[in-house]
C-alpha positions in Angstrom: 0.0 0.0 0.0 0.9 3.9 0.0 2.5 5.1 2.1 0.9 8.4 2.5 -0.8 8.0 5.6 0.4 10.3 8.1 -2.2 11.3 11.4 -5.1 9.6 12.9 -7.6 12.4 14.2 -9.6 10.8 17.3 -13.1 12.7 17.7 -14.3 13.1 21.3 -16.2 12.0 23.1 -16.1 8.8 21.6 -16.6 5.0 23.1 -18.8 4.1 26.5 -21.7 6.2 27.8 -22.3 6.9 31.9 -25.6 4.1 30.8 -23.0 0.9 29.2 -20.7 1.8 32.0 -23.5 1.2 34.5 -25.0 -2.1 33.0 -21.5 -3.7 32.6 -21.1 -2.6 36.2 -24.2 -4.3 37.1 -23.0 -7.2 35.7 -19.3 -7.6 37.0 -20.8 -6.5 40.6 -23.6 -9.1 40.6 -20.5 -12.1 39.5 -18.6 -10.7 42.5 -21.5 -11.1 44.7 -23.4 -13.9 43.9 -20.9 -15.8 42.0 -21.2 -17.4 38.5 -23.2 -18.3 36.4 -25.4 -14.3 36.5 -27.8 -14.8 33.7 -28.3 -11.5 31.1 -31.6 -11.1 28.9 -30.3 -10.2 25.8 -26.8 -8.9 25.4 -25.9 -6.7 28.2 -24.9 -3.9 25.4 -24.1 -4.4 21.6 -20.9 -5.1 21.5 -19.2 -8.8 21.0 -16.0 -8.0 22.8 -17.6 -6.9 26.3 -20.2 -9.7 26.0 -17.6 -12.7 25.0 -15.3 -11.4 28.1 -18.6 -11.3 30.8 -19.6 -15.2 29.4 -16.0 -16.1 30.2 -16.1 -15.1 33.6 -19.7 -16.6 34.1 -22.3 -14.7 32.7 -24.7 -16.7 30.7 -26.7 -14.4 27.8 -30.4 -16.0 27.0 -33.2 -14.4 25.2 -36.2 -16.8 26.7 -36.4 -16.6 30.5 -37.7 -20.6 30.1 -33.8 -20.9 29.9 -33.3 -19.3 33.5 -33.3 -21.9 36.4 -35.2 -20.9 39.8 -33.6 -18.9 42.2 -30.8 -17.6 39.6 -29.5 -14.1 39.1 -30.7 -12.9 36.6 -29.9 -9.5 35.0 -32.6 -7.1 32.2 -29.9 -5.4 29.5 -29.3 -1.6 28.8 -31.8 -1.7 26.3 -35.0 -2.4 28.2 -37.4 -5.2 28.7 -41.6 -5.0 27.9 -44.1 -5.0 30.9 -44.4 -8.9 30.3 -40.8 -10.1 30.8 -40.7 -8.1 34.1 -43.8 -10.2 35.4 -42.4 -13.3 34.0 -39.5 -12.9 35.9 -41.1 -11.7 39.4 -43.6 -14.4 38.9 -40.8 -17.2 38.5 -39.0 -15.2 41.4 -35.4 -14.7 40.0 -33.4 -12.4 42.1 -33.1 -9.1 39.4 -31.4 -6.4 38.5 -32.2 -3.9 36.2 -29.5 -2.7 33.9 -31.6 -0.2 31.4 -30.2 2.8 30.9 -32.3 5.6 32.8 -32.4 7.6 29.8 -34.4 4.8 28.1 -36.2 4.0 31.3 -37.3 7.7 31.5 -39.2 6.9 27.5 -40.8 3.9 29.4 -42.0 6.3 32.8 -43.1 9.1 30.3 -45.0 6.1 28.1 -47.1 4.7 30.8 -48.1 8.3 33.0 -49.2 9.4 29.3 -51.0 6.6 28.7 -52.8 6.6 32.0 -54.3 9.8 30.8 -55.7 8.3 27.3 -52.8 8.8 25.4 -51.4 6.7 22.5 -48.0 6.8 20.9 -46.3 6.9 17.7 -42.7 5.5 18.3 -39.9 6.1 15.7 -37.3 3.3 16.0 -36.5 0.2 14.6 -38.7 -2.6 14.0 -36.6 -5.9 16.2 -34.5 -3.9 18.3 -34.9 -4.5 21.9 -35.1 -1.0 22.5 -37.9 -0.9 20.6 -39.2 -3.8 22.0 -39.2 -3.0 25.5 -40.7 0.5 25.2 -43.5 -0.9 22.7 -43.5 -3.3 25.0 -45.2 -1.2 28.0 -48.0 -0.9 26.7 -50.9 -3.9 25.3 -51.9 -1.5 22.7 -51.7 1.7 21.6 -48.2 2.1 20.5 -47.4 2.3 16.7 -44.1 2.1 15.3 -43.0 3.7 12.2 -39.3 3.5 10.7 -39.4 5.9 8.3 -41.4 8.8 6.3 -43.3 6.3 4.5 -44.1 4.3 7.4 -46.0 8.0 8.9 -48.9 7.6 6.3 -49.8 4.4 6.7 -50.3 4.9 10.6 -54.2 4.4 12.0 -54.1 5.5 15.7 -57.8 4.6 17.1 -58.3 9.1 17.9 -55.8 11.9 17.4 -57.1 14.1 20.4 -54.3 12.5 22.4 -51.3 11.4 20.7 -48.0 11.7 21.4 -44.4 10.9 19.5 -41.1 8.8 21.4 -38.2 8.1 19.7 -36.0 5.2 20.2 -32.8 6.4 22.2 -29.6 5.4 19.8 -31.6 7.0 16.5 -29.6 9.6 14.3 -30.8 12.8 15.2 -31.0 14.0 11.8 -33.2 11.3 10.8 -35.4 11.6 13.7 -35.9 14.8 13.3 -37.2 14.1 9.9 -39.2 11.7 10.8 -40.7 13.9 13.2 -41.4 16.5 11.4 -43.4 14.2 8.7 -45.6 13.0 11.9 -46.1 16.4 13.0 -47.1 17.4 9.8 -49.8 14.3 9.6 -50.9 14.7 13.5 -50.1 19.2 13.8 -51.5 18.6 17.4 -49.5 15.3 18.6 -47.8 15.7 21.8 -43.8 16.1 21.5 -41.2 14.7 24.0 -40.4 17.9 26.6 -36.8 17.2 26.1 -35.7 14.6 23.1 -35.7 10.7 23.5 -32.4 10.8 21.7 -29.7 10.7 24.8 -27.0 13.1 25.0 -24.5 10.4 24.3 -25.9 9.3 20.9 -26.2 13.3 19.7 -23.2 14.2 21.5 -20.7 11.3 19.4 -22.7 11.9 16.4 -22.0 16.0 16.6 -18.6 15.1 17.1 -18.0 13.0 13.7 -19.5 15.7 11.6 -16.5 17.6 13.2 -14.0 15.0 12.6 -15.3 14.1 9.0 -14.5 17.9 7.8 -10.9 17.6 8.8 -10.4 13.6 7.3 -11.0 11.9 4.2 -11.8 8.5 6.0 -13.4 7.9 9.5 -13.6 4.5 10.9 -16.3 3.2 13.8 -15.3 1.2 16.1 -18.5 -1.0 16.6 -20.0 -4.2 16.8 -23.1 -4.9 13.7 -25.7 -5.1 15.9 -24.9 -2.1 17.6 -27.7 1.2 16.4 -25.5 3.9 18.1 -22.2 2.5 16.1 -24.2 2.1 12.3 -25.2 5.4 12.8 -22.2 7.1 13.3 -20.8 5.5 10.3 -24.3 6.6 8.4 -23.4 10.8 10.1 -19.7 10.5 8.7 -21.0 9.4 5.0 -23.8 12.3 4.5 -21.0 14.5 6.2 -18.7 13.4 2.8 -16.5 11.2 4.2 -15.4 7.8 3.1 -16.9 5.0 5.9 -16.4 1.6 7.8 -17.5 -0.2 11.0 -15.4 -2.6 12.6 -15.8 -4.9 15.2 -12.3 -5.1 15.8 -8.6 -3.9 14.2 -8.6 -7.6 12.3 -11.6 -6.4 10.5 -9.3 -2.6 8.8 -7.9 -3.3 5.1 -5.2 -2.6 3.8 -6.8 -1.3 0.6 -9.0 1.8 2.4 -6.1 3.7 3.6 -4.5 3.6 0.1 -3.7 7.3 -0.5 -5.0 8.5 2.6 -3.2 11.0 4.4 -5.4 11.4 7.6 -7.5 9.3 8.7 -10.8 9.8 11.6 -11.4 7.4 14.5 -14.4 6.7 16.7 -16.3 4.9 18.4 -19.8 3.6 19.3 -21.4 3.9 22.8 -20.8 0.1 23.2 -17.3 0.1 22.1 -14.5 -0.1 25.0 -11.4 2.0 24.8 -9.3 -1.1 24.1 -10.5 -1.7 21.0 -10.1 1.5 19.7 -5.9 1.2 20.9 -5.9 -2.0 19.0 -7.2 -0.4 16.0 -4.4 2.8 16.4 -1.8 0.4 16.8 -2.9 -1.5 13.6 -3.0 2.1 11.7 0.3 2.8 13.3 2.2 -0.7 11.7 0.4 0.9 8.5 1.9 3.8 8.4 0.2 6.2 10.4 2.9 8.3 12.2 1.0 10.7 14.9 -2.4 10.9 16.5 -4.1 13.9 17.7 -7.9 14.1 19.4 -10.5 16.9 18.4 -11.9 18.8 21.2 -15.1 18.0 22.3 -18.3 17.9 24.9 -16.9 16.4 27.9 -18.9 14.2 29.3 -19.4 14.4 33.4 -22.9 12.0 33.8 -23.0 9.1 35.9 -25.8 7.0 36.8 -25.9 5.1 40.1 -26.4 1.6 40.5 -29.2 -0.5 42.0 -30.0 -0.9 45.4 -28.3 -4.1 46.1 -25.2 -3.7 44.5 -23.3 -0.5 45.4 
């Protein structure tokens, strides 16, 4: 290959949010205190390399709680769980802890006090994700999900006197915002969120690759496929005019995309640990890349606390 390229720009803030940090937390602290195996509804956070490291210290991932025994640990994922999984798993009398982020927890809170007072819901997301899943999931009816423009029109909410929009926390905020305006322009009186569903740590990392993808001709994301936050970042840096990849990992870079390159962006989704992102420096580094410099950014301060139970 070339050897042209010369600087790797880091945007900031990239990597974990104060909400991953706290449901890995939850995790490592429940192993400590009740010993392995802790059993995790769906993976604790998108990301292959954090959820391959907590099965080989014991945790145990399952999707069906038919797979948990009595009396286990058992632990609900970042992303939310619906109304019915949380009965399940009082009924069957596991000893829980709740990992959702409070940032999608406050969509669920905001979901049922509205719906108490007659309110149903358009919810922009998409259609499989647990996110999704768990917020719809709140509610036995009532809740409509649309994933695009299109999907707006073909929405048939039983009244329109009381309506009202969420969005699924990892969205792009451009799209959303789109999207919101189409159902805004279908429903003029539907009620808004008071502050946006989309949480500070998705806009704030997206903000910062439009930065980064002015000064660079190619960014990479560090992320893992199934991960919304991470696709999206790759989807900002492309409408911003630079060249794009996701990777889960620095065996996944080619050769052939730095080929006359010169400077090169990094960053990273939500989900993505910091070690990933020094792999994938180090593998830039043996391919020429001689320095590495880090944008200025938002930095971040928020921390959420853990459950009662483990602190």
């Amino acid at each position: 290959m070339s050897n042209s390229l010369q600087e790797i720009v880091l945007a900031a803030p990239r990597g974990f949010c104060a909400g991953v940090d706290r449901a890995i937390d939850i995790v490592d602290r429940a192993l400590e205190k009740f010993g392995a195996p802790v059993y995790v509804r769906h993976e604790i956070v998108h990301n292959t390399y954090v959820v391959e490291d907590l099965k080989r210290r014991g945790a145990i991932f399952i999707e069906d709680l038919a797979d948990v025994p009595a009396g286990a640990t058992l632990v609900f994922s970042a992303h939310g769980v619906p109304k019915s999984v949380e009965a399940e798993a009082e009924r069957r009398g596991f000893n829980v802890f709740d990992a959702t982020c409070p940032l999608v927890t406050k969509v669920h809170v905001e979901v049922a006090k509205l719906h108490k007072e007659g309110f149903e819901f358009i919810m922009i997301g998409h259609k499989g994700h647990p996110e999704v899943e768990g917020t719809m999931g709140q509610l036995i009816g009532g809740i409509y999900l649309v994933e695009d423009v299109a999907d707006v029109a073909k929405v048939n909410p039983k009244q329109t006197d009381r309506l009202a929009v969420v969005t699924q926390t990892t969205l792009s905020v451009d799209d959303a915002a789109h999207i919101t305006a189409a159902v805004v322009a279908r429903f003029p009186n539907i009620r808004k969120p008071k502050m946006q569903d989309i949480c500070y740590a998705t806009q704030n990392r997206q903000d910062a690759v439009k930065v980064l993808s002015n000064e660079v001709e190619l960014v990479i994301v560090v992320g893992s496929p199934t991960s919304s936050n991470s696709n999206r970042l790759r989807d900002v840096a492309q409408r911003s005019g630079a060249q794009s990849y996701m990777v889960d990992n620095a065996d996944e870079l080619q050769e052939a995309w730095f080929t006359g390159m010169t400077r090169v962006g990094l960053t990273a989704g939500a989900s993505a640990p910091d070690i990933l992102v020094q792999q994938v420096i180090a593998r830039m580094r043996a391919l020429g890349a001689v320095s590495v410099r880090t944008l200025d950014g938002v930095e971040e301060t928020i921390k959420f606390p853990l459950p009662k139970g483990l602190k």
